[in-house]
C-alpha positions as CSV (number, residue, x, y, z in Angstrom):
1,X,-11.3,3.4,32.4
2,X,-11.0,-0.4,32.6
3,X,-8.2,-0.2,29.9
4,X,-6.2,2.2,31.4
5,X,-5.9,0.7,34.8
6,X,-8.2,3.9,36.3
7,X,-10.9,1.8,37.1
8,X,-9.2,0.7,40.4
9,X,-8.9,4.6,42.2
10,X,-12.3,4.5,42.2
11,X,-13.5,0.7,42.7
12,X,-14.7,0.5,46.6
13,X,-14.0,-2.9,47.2
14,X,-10.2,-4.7,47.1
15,X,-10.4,-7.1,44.5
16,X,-7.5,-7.4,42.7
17,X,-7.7,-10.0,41.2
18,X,-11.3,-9.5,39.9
19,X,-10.4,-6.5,38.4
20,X,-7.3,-8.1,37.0
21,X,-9.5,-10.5,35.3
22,X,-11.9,-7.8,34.3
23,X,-9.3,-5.4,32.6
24,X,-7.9,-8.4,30.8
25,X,-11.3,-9.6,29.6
26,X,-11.7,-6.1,27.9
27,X,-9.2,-6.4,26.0
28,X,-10.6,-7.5,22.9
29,X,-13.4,-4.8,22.4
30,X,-15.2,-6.4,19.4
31,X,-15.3,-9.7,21.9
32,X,-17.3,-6.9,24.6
33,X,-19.5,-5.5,21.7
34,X,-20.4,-9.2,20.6
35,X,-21.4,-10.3,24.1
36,X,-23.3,-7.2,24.7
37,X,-24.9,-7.2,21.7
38,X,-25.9,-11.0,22.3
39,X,-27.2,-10.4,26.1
40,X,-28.8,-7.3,25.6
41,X,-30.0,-6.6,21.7
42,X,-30.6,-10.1,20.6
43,X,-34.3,-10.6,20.5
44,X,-34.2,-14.1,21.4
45,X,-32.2,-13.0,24.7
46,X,-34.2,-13.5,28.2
47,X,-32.5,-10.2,29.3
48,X,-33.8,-8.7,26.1
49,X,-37.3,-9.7,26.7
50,X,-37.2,-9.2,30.2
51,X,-35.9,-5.1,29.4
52,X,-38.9,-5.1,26.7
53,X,-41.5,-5.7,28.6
């Protein structure tokens, strides 16, 4: 959705430029997978231990 601009018909707020920013940072997919991977999977991650517990 982000990609292909049709995240804004449904956002609810008027950020333009946010979204902007957001749909440009999405770009690079393997750059998204990384940081998710890193924030979420990594076991030394707070977020990590914080969902695991």
């Amino acid at each position: 959705m982000i990609s292909q601009n049709q995240l804004e018909l449904s956002w609810p707020l008027k950020q333009d430029e946010l979204l902007t920013q957001l749909a440009a940072s999405s770009q690079d997919l393997a750059l998204v997978i990384k940081d998710f991977e890193q924030l979420f999977l990594d076991p030394t991650s707070a977020i990590a231990n914080g969902i695991s517990q």
